[in-house]
N, C-alpha and C positions, 0 to 999 in steps of 0.2 A: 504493500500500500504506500502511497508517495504522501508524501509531507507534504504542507500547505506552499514552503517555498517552491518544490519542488516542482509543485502545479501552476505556481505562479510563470516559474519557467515555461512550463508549456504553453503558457497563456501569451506570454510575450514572443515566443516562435510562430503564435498561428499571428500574429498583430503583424510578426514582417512580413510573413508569405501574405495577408491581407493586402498590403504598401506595394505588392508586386501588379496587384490587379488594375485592373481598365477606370481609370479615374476617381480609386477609391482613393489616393492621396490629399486630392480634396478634400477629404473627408477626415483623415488621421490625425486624432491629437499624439503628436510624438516626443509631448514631455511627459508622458507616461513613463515613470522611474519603472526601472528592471529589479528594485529591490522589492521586496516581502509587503506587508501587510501594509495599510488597506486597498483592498484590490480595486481600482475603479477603470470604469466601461472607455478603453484606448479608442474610442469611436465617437468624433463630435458632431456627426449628422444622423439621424435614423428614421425607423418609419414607425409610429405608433399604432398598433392595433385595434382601438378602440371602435371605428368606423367600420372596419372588415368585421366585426361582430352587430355588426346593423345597430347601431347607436341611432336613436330617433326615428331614423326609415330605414327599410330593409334595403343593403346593399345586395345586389345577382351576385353568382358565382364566377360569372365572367366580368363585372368591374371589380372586384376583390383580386381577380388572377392578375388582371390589368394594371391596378395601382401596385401588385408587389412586384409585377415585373417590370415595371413602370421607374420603380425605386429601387429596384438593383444594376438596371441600366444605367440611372445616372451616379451609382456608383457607393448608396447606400450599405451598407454589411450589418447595420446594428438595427435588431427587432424587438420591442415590447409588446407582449400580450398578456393576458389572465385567463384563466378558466370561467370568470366570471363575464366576458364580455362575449356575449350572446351566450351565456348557458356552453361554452369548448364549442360555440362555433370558431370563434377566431383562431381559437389555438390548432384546429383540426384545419382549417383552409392554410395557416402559416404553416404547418405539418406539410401539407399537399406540396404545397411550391418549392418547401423549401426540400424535399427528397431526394431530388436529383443534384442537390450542392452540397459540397465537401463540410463539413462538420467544422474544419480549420477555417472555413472561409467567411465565416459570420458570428456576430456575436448575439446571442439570443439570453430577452430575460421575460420573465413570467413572474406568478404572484400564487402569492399561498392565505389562508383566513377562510375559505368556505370550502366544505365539501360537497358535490356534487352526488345527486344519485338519479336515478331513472322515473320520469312521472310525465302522466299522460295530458297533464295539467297545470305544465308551468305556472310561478306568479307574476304577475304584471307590473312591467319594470321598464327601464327606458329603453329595452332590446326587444326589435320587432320580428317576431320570426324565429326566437332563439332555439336551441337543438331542444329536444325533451328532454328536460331534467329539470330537477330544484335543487335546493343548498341549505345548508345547515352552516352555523357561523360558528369553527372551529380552530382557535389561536392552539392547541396541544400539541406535546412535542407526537403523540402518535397519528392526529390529522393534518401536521405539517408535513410530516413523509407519507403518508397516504396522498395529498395533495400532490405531492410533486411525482411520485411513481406515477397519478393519474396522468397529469401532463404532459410526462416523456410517452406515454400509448398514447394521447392523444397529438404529441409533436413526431410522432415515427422516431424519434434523439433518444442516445444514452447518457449525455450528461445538458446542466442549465449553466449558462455562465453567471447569471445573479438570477436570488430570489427576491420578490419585499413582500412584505409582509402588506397584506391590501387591508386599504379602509379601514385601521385600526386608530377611529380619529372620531371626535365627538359631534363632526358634521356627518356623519353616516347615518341619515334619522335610524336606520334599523335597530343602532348601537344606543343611539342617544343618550342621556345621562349617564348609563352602564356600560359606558365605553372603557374604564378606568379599571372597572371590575373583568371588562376581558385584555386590556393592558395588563393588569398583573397575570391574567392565564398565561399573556404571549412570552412575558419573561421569564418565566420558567420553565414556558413548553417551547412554541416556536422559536425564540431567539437563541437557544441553548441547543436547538434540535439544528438549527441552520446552520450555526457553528459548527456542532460535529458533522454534519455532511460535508461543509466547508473541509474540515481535516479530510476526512475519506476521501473525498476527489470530488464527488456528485457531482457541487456546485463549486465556484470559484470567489464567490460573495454575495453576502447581501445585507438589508436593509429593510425602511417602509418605503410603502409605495401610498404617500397622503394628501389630502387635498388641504390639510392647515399644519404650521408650525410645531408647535404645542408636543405633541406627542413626538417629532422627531428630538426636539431637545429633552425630552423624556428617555427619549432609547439611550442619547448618546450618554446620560449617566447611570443605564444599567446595563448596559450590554458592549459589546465589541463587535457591532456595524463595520461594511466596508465603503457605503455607499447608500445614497437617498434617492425616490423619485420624487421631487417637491411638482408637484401638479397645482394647476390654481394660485400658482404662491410669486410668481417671477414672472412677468411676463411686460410689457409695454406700457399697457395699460394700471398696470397694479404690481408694485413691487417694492414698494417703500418697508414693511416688514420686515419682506426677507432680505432686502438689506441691510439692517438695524439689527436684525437678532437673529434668523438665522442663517446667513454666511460666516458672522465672525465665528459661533459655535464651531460648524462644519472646518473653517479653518482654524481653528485651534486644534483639533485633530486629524488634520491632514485629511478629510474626507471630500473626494468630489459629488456633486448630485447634475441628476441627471434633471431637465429639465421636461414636463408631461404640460401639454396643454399651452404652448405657446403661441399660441393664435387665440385662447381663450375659446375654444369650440370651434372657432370658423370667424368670430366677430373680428376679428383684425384681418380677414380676407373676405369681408364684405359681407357674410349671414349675419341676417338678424336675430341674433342671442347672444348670451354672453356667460361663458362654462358650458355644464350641462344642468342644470336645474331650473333652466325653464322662464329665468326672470332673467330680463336685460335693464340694468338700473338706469335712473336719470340720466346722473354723473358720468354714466358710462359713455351714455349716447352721444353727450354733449364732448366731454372728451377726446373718441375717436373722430368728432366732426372737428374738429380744432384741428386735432392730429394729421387729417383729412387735406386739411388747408396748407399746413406746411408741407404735407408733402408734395402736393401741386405746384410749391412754390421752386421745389428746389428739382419736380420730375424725378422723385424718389416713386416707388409701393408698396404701400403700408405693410404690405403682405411680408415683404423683403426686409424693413425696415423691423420688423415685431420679430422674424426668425434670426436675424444678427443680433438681435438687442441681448436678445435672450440666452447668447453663446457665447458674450464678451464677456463676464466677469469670469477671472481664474478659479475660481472656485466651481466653476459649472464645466463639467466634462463633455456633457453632450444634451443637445435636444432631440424630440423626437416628436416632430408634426405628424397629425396624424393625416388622412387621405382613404377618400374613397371612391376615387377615380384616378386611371394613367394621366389625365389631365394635372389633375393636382397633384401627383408625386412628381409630376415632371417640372411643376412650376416651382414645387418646395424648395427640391434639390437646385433648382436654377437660379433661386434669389440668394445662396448661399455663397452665388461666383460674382456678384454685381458688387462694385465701390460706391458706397454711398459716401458725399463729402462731408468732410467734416463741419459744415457750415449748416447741416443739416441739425444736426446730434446741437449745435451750439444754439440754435432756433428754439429748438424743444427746450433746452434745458432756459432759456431765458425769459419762456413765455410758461415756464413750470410746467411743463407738460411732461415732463420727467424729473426724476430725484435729480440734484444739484452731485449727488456724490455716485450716480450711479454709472458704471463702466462704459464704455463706448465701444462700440469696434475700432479695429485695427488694421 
């Protein structure tokens, strides 16, 4: 059995044979240390899963093939999904595609906190069309390896690069105030159970995967995390927070996070919402109309300008737009190669339309 460095090695051997491929160097963060712990995702651009498990409306099986091959063409290697997005539809169509690709050749992470089982009467949830099953909300160390055994049958893989630990966060209504009480389950069960997988080889690292702060600065002083999905938390539109309290955290122990929801659902590339819960605020609207404005001024798109915002601070490894057509994975990956001036980023930050101290591209 190999030790944790030892896997880490492996881990940085598939990252060079990655840097070989068809314009994934665009895409490679290459200050990825070659030394030990905490493991974080060597991949600054990817493709979120959430929309391939029919988030809101149902995605066909032919634009789900489309946007994945859509985003391996422009040279994408890094995938997030959940069991929980469409009920293992998603994880089962990222299984399909990804079959015929080399194991070295991408970096794949997924999510553990519910178990799935078989029913002929799903519940009604923001996924339309999801596979037949339901779930039970289970942070244990024996439902977090149950969990993840489930995801390798349904990803066709025998090992995950990161886990996180899903929607262990007091905006989950399901959890709601008794989020605290399955907190304590997860740090004795899951996060201890993802460590020793971590040792065996399974997994390579992991984390939470949350839509608020709170609970990741919760993990970081009971457990030995390698890495965050901060979702909802950073993004263009809203990120003075995670500026303020949780990056300096994350940097104080050298942890990167991976950015989830950088478009805010689609609202910074023009749909009318904002996340996924259904309410698009005042502030918001008014906001992105402002945002709107500058960017007409300078022939910037907002679309381009919200996916670099969101991958300039050093402490953020990678993001991961999500996409539910070839159309959109081809425009994500294409505002990733545009320069925007800097006379842009100096507009926003003068007319406060962004934090005074917040990162800029490069």
């Amino acid at each position: 059995m190999s030790n944790r460095r030892e896997f880490l090695s492996g881990g940085l051997a598939s990252t060079v044979a990655l840097a070989s491929l068809p314009f994934s160097n665009v895409f490679l963060n290459f200050a990825q240390a070659a030394s030990a712990s905490p493991y974080t995702v060597p991949l600054s651009f990817g493709l979120g899963g959430v929309a391939i498990g029919n988030a809101v409306k149902v995605t066909s099986d032919e634009e789900a093939k489309g946007a994945l091959e859509a985003a391996w063409k422009s040279g994408a290697r890094y995938f997030d999904t959940s069991p929980f997005y469409g009920f293992g539809l998603s994880e089962q169509r990222f299984g399909h595609f990804l079959d015929d690709k080399k194991r070295e050749d991408y970096i794949l992470s997924t999510k553990v906190g519910r178990v799935f089982y078989p029913s002929s009467n799903p519940r009604k949830t923001m996924w339309k069309e999801p596979s037949k099953f339901d779930y039970k909300y289970d942070y244990s160390a024996s439902g977090t390896r149950r969990s993840i055994e489930d995801s390798l049958m349904r990803l066709g893989i025998q090992s995950i690069d990161v886990v996180f630990i899903h929607d262990l966060s007091p905006d989950n209504k399901d959890l709601g105030k008794d989020w605290l009480k399955h907190f304590e389950v997860a740090s004795l069960g899951a996060m201890k159970e993802l460590s020793k997988m971590r040792s065996e080889g399974i997994i390579k690292g992991w984390g939470l995967g949350v839509n608020e702060i709170d609970p990741i600065l919760k993990t970081l002083d009971v457990a030995d995390p390698d890495t965050f999905l901060s979702a909802n938390q950073y993004s263009l539109l809203k990120h003075e927070d995670a500026l303020n309290r949780l990056f300096p955290a994350c940097e104080k122990r050298n942890i990167k996070l991976v950015i989830g929801t950088p478009l805010n659902a689609g609202c910074l590339a023009g749909r009318e919402r904002f996340n996924w819960d259904g309410k698009f605020p005042e502030e918001m609207k008014e906001k992105r109309k402002q945002m709107s404005e500058v960017c007409k001024n300078h022939k910037v798109d907002l679309r381009t300008a919200a996916l670099q915002f969101a991958l300039a601070p050093k402490v953020v490894s990678s993001i991961i737009p999500g996409a539910r057509t070839q159309e959109q994975a081809t425009e994500n990956a294409d505002s990733m190669k545009v320069k925007i001036p800097e006379s842009f980023w100096k507009e926003l930050k003068e007319k406060k339309l962004i934090a005074g101290n917040a990162p800029i591209p490069k």
